[in-house]
C-alpha positions, 0 to 999 in steps of 0.5 A, a space after each residue: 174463368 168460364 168464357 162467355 156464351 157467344 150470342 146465339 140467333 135465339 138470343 136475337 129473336 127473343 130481343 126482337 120478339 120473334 121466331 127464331 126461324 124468322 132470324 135464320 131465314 134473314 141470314 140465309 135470304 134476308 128479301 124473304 122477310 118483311 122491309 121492317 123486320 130485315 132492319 130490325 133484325 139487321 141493327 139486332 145482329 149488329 148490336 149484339 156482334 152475332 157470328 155465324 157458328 159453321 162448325 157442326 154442332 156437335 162440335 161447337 162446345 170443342 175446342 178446334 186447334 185452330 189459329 187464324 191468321 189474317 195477312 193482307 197479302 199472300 204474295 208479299 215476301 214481308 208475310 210470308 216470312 210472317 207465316 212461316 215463323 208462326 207456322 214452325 211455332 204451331 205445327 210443333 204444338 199441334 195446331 193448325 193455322 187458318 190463313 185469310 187475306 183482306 187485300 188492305 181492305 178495313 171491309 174485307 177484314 171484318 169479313 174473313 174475321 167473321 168467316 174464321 170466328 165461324 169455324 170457332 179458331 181459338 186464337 186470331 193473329 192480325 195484321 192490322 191495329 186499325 178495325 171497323 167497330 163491327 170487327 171489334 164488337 166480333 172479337 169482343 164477343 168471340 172473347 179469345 186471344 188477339 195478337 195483332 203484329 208488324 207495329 206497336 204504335 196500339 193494341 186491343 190486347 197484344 202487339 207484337 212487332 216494331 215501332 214503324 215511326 221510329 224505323 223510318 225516323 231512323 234511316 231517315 236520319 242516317 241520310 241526312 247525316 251522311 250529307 242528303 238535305 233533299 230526300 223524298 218519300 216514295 209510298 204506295 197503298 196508303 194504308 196505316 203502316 205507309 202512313 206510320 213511316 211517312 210520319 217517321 220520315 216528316 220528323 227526320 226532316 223537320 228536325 234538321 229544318 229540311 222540306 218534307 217531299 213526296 211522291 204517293 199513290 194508292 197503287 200496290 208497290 212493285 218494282 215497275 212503280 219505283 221506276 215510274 215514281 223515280 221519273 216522276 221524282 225527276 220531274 217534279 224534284 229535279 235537285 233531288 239527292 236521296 229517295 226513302 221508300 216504303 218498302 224495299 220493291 220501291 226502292 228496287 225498282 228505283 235502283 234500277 231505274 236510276 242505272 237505265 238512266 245512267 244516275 249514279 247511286 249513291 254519289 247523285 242520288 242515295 236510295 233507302 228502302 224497308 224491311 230487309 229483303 234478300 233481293 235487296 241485299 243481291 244487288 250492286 250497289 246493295 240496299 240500304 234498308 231498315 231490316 225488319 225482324 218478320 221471322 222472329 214476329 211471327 214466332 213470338 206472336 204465335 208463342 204469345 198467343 199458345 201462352 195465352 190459351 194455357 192460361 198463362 198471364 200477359 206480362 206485357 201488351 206491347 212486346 217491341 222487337 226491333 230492327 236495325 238500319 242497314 247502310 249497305 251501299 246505296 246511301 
């Protein structure tokens, strides 16, 4: 199949009746053209999902051997692991990986979405399923390869990764039969895959009739903020018996804090986090955890994505790879 032709700016100005010039002087300095004609041109560039070409010319027909590859975070272990099971995928094919991260922000996603359409990537893997409609109509337009990874709830095209709401059902679960009746969610960020487990964990509790409790904030996790969620915990649920953190830093950081104060884990209170990581399983008691596969995520969306631009067929939108709950010592 041939693919489409991206929207150009003389397509633009052939819609609005004006020069081409007009156009690209908008872009460059948009105060340089009358109040009426930036709106115009603006609801124009908008309706046609117009992405900006930085390559040069005379290699915008070429193909660039390029994935993007956006992360929200480029410090967060849980993506690094991400990067580095795409990257042992890519670089023995022969392509290059072009990173960006949006810091959890839907606006800043759509942003370095159109900066890597611009330099004409071949492929974009992403981290999130939830998109502004401006970033949707792009990558309608761009008409290549989408993975996006890390849950598998939807897809605009491909979802490679786990079923967060399950996962955090799961461990849940597993506290409440191990004897835990008054469990708290710890969170952070509130972004969809916090939001994703907060649900998971709502449904383990209702199940067994048991009160839904939460301590959560808009701030990134760290461990510091595990240990002020725990005094908080302390404070508002003072008969608590079981935390279940978003992410293991969470956790961590509550662990500790729960050994300052001499509270012991996990005969008073049991302590559950997510994703795995090896800091977590160093310490005594070790973690309980929900292990997620980041490794084998980014490989399997890196492979999936190379299968595709080989014109190879999706036999499957959704491709579910699991986790396992990992009881460890502190539950």
């Amino acid at each position: 199949m041939t693919k489409p032709k991206r929207p150009t700016l003389q397509d633009i100005a052939d819609h609005l009746g004006i020069t081409k010039m007009t156009v690209s002087r908008y872009l460059r300095q948009p105060q340089s053209v009358a109040v009426e004609t930036q709106q115009k041109i603006a609801v124009a560039l908008e309706q046609f999902g117009y992405i900006p070409n930085k390559a040069p010319s005379i290699l915008s027909n070429a193909k660039s051997r390029a994935i993007g590859v956006l992360v929200p975070s480029l410090t967060n272990q849980v993506f690094a692991e991400v990067i580095k099971g795409i990257e042992l995928i890519t670089d023995e094919a022969g392509y290059q990986t072009m990173l960006a991260h949006y810091g959890y922000s839907m606006e800043k996603e759509e942003q370095r979405i159109e900066s890597l359409l611009s330099y004409n990537v071949e492929g974009l893997i992403l981290s999130e399923n939830q998109h502004s409609p401006r970033t949707l109509k792009m990558l309608e337009v761009a008409n290549i390869p989408v993975i996006e990874i890390m849950d598998t709830s939807h897809a605009i095209q491909q979802a490679v990764g786990f079923n967060n709401v399950s996962a955090a059902c799961s461990m849940v679960e597993t506290m409440i039969l191990r004897g835990r009746r008054k469990i708290v969610y710890f969170s952070a960020r509130m972004d969809k895959r916090t939001r994703l487990k907060m649900q998971g964990y709502e449904r383990a509790m209702q199940r067994y009739g048991l009160q839904v409790r939460h301590i959560t904030t808009e701030m990134p996790s760290s461990f510091s903020l595990g240990a002020e969620q725990l005094q908080q915990a302390l404070q508002q649920y003072p008969d608590l018996d079981g935390i279940f953190c978003t992410n293991d830093d969470l956790a961590i950081g509550a662990l500790f804090e729960c050994q300052r104060q001499g509270i012991d884990v996990p005969e008073q209170i049991a302590i559950a986090g997510f994703h795995g990581h090896d800091v977590g399983q160093s310490l005594t008691p070790q973690l309980a955890t929900v292990i997620t596969p980041r490794l084998e995520i980014g490989r399997v969306a890196a492979q999936t994505l190379l299968a595709r631009l080989a014109q190879q067929p999706i036999e499957r939108n959704i491709i579910d790879l699991g986790y396992t709950i990992h009881c460890g010592e502190s539950i």
